[in-house]
C-alpha positions as CSV (number, residue, x, y, z in Angstrom):
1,X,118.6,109.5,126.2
2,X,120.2,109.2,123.2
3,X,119.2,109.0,119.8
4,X,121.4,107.2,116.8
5,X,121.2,105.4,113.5
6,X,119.7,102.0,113.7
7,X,121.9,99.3,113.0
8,X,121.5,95.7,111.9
9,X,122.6,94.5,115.3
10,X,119.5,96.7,116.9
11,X,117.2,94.5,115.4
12,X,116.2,92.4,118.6
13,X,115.5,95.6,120.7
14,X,113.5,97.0,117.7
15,X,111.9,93.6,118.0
16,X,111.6,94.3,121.8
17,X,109.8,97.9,121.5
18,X,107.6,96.3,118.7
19,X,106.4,93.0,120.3
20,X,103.7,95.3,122.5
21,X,102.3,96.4,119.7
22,X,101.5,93.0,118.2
23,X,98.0,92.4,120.2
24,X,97.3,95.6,119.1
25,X,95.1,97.5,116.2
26,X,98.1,100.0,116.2
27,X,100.1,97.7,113.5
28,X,98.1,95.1,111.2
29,X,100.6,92.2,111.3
30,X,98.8,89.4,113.1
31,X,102.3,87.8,114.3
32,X,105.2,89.1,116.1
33,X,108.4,88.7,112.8
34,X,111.7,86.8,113.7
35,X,114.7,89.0,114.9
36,X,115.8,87.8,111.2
37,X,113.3,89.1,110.0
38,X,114.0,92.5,111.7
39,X,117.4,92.3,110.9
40,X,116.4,92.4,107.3
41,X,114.5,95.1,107.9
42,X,116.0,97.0,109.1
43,X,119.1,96.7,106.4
44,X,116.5,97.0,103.8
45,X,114.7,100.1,105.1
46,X,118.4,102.0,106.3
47,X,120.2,101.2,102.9
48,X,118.4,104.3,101.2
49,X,116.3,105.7,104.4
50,X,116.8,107.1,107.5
51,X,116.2,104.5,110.5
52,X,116.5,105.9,113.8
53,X,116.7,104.2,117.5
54,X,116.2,106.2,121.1
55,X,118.5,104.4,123.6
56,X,118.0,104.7,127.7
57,X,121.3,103.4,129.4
58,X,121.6,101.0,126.8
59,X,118.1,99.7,126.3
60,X,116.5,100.6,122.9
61,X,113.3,102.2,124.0
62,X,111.6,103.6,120.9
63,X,112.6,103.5,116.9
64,X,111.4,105.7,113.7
65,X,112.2,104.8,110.1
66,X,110.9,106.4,106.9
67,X,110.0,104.1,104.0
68,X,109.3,104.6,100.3
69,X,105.5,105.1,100.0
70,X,104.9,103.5,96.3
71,X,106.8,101.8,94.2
72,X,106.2,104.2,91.0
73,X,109.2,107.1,90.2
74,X,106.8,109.6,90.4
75,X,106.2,108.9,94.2
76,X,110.3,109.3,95.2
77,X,109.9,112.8,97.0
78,X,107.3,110.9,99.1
79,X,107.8,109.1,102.4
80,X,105.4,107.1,105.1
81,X,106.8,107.3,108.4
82,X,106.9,105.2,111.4
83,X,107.6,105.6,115.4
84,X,107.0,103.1,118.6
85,X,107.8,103.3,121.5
86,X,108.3,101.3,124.6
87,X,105.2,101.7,126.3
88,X,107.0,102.9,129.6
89,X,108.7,105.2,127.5
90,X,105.6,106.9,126.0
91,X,104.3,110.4,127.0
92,X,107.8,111.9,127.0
93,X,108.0,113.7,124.0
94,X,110.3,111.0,122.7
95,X,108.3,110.1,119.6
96,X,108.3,113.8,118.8
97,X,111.5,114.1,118.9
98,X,112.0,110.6,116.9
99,X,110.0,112.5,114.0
100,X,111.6,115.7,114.1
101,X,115.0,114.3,113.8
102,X,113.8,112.1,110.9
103,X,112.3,114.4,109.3
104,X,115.0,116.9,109.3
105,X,116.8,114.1,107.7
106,X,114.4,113.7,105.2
107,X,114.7,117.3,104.1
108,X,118.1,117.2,103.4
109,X,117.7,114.1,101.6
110,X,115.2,116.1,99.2
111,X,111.7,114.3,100.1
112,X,108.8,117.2,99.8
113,X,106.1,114.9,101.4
114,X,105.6,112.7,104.7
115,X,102.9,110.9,105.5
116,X,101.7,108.9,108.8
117,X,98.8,106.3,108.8
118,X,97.0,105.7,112.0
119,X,95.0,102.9,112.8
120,X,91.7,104.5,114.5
121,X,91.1,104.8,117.3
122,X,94.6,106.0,118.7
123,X,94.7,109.4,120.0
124,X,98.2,109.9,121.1
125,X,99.2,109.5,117.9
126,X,96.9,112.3,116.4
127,X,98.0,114.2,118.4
128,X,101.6,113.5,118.0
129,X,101.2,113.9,114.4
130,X,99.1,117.2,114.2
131,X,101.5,118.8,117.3
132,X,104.1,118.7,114.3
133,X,102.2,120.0,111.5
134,X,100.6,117.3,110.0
135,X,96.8,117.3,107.8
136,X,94.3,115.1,108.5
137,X,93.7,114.1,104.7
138,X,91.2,111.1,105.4
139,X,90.0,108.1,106.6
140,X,90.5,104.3,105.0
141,X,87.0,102.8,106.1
142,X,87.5,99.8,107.4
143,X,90.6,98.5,105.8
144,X,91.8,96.2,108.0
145,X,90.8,93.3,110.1
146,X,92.7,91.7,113.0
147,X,91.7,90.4,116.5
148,X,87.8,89.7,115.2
149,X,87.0,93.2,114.0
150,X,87.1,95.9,111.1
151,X,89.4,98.6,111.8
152,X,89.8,102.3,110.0
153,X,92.8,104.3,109.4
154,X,93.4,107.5,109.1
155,X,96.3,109.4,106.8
156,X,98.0,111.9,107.7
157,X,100.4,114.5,105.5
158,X,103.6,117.1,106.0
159,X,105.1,119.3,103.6
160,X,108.6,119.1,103.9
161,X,109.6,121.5,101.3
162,X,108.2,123.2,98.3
163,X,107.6,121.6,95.0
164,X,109.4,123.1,92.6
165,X,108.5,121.6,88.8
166,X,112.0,120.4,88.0
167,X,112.9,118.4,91.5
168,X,116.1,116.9,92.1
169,X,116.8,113.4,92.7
170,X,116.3,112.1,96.2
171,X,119.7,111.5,97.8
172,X,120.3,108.4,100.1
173,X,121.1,108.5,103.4
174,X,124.8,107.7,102.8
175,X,125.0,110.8,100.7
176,X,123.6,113.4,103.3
177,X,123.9,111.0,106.4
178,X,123.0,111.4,109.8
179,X,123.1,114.4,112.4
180,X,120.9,113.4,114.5
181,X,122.3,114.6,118.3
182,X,121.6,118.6,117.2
């Protein structure tokens, strides 16, 4: 396996790993995007974030990003973060290590909080999220419908470093870049 920065030219095997996920509850879009779309994207989210990909022999097999949470200042040491994986791919520890990577990323980039939202039900991915540390802070009642039915989600969050009262400013990725074959 090996694990790199995503790149513009990933976008169809992002696409790929995603497409699953579409007849799903586990994201809320109701149609699969273009490979434009993900193109754009993924140059959107990887211009200031970091956006990760998990290769097998070749084949993009899973993908994390982290992506601004809210659009106010006050909310720029804060993150959401996102993993999938192919589903043949799932159960390895892969998304784990997807998030640790990211999120050591994220440290160095000065973000104090990560967050994870989790459409309900979807145990693996409680699991995944409270195996690293995460709080359960609460449940959104049902807040989204898709596929004939009202669906919950749950919000998860990770201190990633201490908030001090003067923080600096959040660094991009281009300034602290990536390490992410430790």
């Amino acid at each position: 396996m090996i694990f790199r920065p995503a790149t513009e030219k990933d976008s169809e095997g992002i696409r790929a790993v995603y497409k699953p996920y579409i007849d799903t509850p586990i994201t809320f879009e109701y149609t699969l995007p273009s490979e434009t779309e993900f193109r754009q994207r993924v140059a959107k989210i990887s211009a200031f974030y970091p956006y990760l990909v998990c290769e097998d022999e070749g084949k993009i097999v899973g993908y994390a990003y982290a992506g601004r949470y809210r659009e106010r200042k006050a909310y720029d040491w804060s993150v959401e973060l996102s993993v999938y994986l192919d589903p043949e791919y799932t159960g390895q520890g892969l998304g784990k290590k997807l998030y640790q990577m990211l999120m050591a990323i994220l440290a160095r980039q000065g973000i104090k909080t990560v967050y994870g939202a989790i459409t309900l039900p979807n145990v693996a991915s409680e699991r995944l999220h409270e195996s690293l540390g995460f709080h359960k802070l609460g449940v959104y009642r049902n807040t989204g419908f898709k596929d004939g039915q009202w669906y919950s989600v749950i919000w998860y969050e990770k201190e990633l470093a201490p908030y001090d009262n003067l923080p600096k400013s959040v660094k991009s990725i281009a300034e602290v870049g990536y390490l992410v074959n430790d």
